[in-house]
C-alpha positions in Angstrom: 24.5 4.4 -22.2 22.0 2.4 -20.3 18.1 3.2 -20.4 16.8 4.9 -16.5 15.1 1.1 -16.1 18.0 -0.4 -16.9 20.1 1.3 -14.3 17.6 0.0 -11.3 19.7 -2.0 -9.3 22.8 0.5 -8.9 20.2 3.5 -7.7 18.8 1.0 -5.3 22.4 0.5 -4.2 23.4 3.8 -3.8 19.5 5.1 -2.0 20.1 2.1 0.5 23.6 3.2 0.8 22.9 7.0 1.7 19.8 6.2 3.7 21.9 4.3 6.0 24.1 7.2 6.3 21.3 9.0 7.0 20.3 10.7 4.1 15.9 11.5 4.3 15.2 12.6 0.9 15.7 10.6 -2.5 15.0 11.5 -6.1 14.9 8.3 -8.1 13.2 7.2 -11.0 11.8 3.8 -9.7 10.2 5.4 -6.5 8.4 1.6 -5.9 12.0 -0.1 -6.3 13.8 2.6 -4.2 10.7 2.4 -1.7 10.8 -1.4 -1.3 14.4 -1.5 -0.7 14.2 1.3 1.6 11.9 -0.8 4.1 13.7 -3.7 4.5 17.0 -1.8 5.1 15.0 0.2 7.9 14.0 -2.9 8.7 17.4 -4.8 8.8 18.7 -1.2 10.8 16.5 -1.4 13.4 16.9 -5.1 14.0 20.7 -4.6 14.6 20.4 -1.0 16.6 17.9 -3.3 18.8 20.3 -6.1 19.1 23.2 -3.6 20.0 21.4 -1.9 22.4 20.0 -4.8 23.8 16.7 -3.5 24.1 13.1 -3.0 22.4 12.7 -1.9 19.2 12.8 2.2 18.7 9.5 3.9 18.6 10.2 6.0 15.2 12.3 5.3 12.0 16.0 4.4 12.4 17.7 7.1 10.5 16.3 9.0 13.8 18.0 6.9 16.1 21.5 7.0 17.3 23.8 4.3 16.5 26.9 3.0 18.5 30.2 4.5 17.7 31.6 0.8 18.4 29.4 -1.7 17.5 31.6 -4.5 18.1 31.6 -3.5 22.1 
C-alpha cells in the first residue's frame, strides 16, 4: 500500500470532485495540496457560473450559488 504522501494527487481528485458537488467540509492529509486545488476550482466555478449567467461575478463562494440545470441553454 501507498504511503498518505504518496496518495496526494487522487485525494486532490476526489476533494475537487466533491467540492464541486457541493460538499463544504474535507478531512485530508495534505490540507496545503487540498487547499490549493480547492481555489482554483472555485475559481474555474465561478468563471463558468458567470459566463452562464451572463453576468458579474457572485458576491460569496460558488458552492453557495446556484447553478443551471442546462448549461448548454
Amino acid at each position: 500500500m501507498q504511503e498518505a504522501r504518496d496518495r496526494v494527487s487522487g485525494t486532490v481528485a476526489t476533494t475537487v470532485l466533491a467540492f464541486e458537488q457541493g460538499a463544504t467540509f474535507f478531512r485530508v492529509h495534505d490540507v496545503r495540496a487540498n487547499r490549493e486545488a480547492l481555489a482554483v476550482a472555485e475559481a474555474v466555478l465561478e468563471v463558468l457560473v458567470r459566463e452562464r449567467a451572463g453576468s458579474e461575478p457572485p458576491d460569496g463562494p460558488v458552492a453557495d450559488q446556484p447553478r443551471p440545470a442546462n448549461p448548454q441553454s
